[in-house]
N, C-alpha and C positions, 0 to 999 in steps of 0.2 A: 315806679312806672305802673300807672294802671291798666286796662283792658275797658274799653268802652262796650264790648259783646255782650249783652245777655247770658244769664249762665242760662241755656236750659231746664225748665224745673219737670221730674218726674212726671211720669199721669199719676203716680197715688203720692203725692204732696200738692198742697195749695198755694198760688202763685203767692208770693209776698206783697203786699202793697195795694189790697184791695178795702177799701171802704167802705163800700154799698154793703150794709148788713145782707140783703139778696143776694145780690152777686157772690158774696163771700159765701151764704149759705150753699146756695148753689154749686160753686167749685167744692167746697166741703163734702158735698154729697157727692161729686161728681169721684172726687179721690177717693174720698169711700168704698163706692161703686169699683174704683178700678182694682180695687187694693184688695176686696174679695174675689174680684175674679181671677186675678194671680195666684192668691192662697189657696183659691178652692176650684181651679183648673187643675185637677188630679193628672186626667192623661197629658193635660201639656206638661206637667211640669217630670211626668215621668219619661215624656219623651226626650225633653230636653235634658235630662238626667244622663237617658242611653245614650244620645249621641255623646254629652262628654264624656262617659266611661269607652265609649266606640272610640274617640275619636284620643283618650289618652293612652287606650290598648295601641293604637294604630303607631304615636309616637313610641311605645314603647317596645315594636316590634322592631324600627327600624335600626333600634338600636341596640336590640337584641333578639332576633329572630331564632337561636335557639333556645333560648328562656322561653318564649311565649309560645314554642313547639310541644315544650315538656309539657308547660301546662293546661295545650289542649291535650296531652295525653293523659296525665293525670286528672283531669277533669271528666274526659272521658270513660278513665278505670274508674273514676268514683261514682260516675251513674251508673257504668254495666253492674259495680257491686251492690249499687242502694238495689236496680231492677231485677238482680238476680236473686237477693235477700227478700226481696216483698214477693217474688214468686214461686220460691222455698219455702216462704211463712205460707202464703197461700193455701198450697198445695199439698203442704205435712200435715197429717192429721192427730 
């Protein structure tokens, strides 16, 4: 049984079935085009990055909310020691 639907093709893949050497070059570049600006959207892709670190912190609060208490605590003892160590280094002469 097959599916009469189009599959969807990416914006950085070129459609199948095109002939017109232009047309083809065209889409070519077009997917080019978009397939750099993915790679080389730094903040989107570090946005997109935080939110799924955000959003598997989030599952994995609900299903352990003292685990992920400890380790704002322990996250938090490890910057008061990095900040209290660079401003002992500082300060010693």
């Amino acid at each position: 049984m097959s599916s009469e639907a189009p599959v969807p093709t990416p914006r950085t893949a070129v459609p199948y079935g095109i002939t017109d050497p232009v047309e083809r070059a065209r889409a070519e570049l077009k997917a080019a085009l978009a397939a750099i600006e993915v790679k080389g959207n730094l903040p989107r892709r570090a946005s997109d990055a935080t939110e799924r670190g955000v959003d598997r912190v989030r599952a994995y609060q609900r299903k352990n909310p003292a685990g992920v208490a400890a380790g704002v605590v322990a996250v938090a003892a490890g910057v008061g020691a990095l900040v209290w160590w660079a401003v002992k280094a500082f300060t010693d002469d």
